[in-house]
C-alpha positions in Angstrom: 0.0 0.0 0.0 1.1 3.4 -1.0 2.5 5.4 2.0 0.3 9.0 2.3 2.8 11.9 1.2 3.6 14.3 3.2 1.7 17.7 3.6 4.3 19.5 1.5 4.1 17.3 -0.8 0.3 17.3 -2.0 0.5 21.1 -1.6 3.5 21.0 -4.4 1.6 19.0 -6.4 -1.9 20.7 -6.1 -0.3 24.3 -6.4 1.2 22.8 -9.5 -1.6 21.7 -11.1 -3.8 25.0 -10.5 -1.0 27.3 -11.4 -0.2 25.3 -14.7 -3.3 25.5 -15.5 -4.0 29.3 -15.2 -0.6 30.0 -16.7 -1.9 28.1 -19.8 -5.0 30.4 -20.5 -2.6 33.2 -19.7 -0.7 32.0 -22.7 -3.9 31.1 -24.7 -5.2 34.5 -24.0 -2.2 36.2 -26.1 -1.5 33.6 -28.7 -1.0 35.3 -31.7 -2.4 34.9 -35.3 -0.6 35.5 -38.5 -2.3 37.9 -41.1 -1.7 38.3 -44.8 -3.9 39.2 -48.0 -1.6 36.3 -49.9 0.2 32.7 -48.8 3.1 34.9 -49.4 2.8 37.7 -47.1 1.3 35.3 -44.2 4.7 33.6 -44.4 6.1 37.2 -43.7 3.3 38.0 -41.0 4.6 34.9 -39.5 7.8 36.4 -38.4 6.5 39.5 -37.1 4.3 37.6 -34.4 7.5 35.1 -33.9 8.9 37.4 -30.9 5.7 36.8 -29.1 4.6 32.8 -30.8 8.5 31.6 -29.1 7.5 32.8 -25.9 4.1 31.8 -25.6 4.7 28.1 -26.9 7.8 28.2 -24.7 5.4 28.6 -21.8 2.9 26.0 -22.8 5.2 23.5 -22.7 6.6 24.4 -19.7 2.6 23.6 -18.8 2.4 20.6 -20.6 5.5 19.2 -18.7 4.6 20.8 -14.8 1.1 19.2 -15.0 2.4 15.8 -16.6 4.9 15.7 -13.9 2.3 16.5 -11.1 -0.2 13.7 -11.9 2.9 11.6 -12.1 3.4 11.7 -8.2 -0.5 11.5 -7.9 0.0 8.5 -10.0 2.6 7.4 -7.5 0.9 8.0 -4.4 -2.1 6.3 -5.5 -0.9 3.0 -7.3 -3.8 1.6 -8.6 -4.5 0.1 -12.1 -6.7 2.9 -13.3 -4.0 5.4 -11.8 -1.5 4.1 -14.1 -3.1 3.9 -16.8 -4.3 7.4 -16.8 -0.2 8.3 -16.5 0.6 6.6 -19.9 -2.7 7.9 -21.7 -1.6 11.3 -20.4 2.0 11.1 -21.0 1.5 10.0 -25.1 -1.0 13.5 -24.9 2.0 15.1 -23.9 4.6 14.4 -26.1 2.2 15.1 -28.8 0.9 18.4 -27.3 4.8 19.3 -27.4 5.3 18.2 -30.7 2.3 20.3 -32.0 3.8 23.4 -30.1 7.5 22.8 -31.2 6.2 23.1 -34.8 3.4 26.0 -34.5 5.7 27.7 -31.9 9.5 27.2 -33.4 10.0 25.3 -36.3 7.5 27.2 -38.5 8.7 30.5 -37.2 12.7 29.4 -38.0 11.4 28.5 -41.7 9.6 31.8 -42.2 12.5 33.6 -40.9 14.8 31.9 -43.4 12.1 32.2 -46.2 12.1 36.1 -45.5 15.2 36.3 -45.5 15.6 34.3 -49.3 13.1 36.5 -51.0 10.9 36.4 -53.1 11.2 33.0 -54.5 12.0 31.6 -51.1 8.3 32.8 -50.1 6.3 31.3 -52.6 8.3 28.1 -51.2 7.6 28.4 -48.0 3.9 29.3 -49.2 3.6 25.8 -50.3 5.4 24.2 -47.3 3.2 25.5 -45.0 0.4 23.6 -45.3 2.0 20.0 -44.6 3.8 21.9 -41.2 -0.2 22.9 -40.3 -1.0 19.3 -40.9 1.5 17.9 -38.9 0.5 20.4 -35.8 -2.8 19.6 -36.2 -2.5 15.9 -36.4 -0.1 15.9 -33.3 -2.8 18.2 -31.6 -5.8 16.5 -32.5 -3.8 12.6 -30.9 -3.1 14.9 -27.9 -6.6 16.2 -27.6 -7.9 12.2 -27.4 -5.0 11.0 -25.4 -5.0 13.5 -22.8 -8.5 13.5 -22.4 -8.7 9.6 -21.9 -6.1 10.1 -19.3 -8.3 12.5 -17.3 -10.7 10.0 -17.6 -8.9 7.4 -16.4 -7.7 9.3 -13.2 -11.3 10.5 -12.5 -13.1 7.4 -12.3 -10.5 6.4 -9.9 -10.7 9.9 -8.7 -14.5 8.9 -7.8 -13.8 6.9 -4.9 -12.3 9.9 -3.1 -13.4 11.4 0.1 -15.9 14.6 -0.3 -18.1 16.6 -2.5 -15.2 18.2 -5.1 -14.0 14.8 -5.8 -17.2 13.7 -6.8 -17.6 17.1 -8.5 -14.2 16.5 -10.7 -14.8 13.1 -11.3 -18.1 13.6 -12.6 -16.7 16.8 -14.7 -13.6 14.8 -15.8 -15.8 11.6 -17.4 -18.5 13.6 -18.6 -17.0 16.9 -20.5 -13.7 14.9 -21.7 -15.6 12.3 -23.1 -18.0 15.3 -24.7 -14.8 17.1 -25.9 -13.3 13.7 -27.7 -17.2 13.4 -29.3 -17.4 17.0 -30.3 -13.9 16.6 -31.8 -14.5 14.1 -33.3 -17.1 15.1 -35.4 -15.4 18.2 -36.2 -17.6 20.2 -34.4 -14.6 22.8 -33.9 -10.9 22.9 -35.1 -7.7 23.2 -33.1 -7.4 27.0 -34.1 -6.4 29.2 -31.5 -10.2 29.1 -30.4 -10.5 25.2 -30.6 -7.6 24.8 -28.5 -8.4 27.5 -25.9 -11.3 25.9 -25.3 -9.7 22.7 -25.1 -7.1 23.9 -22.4 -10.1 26.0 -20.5 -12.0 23.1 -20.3 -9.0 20.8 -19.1 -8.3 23.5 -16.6 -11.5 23.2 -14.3 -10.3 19.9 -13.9 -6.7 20.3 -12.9 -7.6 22.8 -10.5 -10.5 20.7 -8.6 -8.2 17.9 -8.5 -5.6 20.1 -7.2 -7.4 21.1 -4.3 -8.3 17.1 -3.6 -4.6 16.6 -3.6 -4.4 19.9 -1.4 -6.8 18.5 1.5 -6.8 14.9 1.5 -3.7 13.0 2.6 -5.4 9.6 3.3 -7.3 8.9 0.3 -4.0 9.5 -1.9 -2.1 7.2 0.1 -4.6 4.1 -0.1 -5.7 2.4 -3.2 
């Protein structure tokens, strides 16, 4: 049996989890979008928003990696089957989440930056390149959006078993909307635009930060399985 962490502990890992979380929509709410009456000059627009793309992809992984690492330890401390199985869900969401970023946030900027700095030509090149980088974010996104999402799943039917109302609360939240999310996805009810994936990290975030508090309060019930 799992041996209940210490006080400082769930505290670390809770704070974690609702700070990620509200540092992600910080980062959602300035995510910037690249403008251009041609293919051409959007490639150029692309490297006038890079200053502010880097940093803001920067900081969502960051994200990604705090709050993958803090359910890891919850993980840990809870040892069940359902436990670990939400961890390697969650953890191929990551990577991919990454991946998506690393692209949309660094690699496309470092192409348009060297495109620009071709010319003409090089432009109308990187016009035509664009489109298979956009797939391969989205792609990467859209496995993250069904990975991670099964992974909250995972945790909150286990999650279910906990002691009071908010655990009740975020498992019921964490089955219901995640699964609703996947559907909706799905059935390309929205994209993973700057809007789409707001709402994917807003809706993510009530559950990191209910779950946060569990881990804040209750000692016992992360120590037993």
């Amino acid at each position: 049996m799992p041996t209940p962490p210490s006080p400082l502990a769930r505290r670390l890992v809770g704070g974690t989890l609702i700070g990620a979380s509200a540092l992600s929509l910080l980062a959602m709410s300035h995510h910037p979008t690249a403008h251009g009456m041609s293919k051409e000059l959007w490639v150029a627009d692309l490297v006038r928003i890079g200053a502010l793309s880097r940093p803001v992809h920067g900081g969502m992984i960051v994200c990604v990696i705090a709050l993958w690492l803090a359910l890891a330890e919850w993980t840990a401390w809870r040892g069940t089957a359902l436990a670990r199985i939400a961890e390697k869900l969650y953890g191929l969401g990551a990577i991919a989440m990454i991946g998506a970023a690393l692209i949309n946030g660094f690699a496309i900027d470092h192409y348009a930056s060297s495109a620009l700095q071709g010319g003409p030509d090089a432009l109308r090149d990187a016009a035509r390149v664009m489109p298979l980088a956009w797939s391969l974010n989205q792609t990467l996104a859209g496995f993250g959006v069904f990975a991670l999402s099964g992974g909250i799943v995972a945790w909150s039917i286990d999650l279910w078993r906990g002691p009071g109302v908010l655990a009740r609360v975020a498992a019921t939240y964490g089955v219901v909307v995640m699964l609703g999310l996947c559907a909706t996805f799905a059935f390309s009810a929205f994209e993973l635009d700057v809007t789409g994936m707001a709402a994917v990290v807003l809706a993510q975030a009530f559950w990191y930060v209910t779950t946060g508090i569990v881990s804040w309060r209750h000692a016992t019930f992360l120590g037993k399985n």
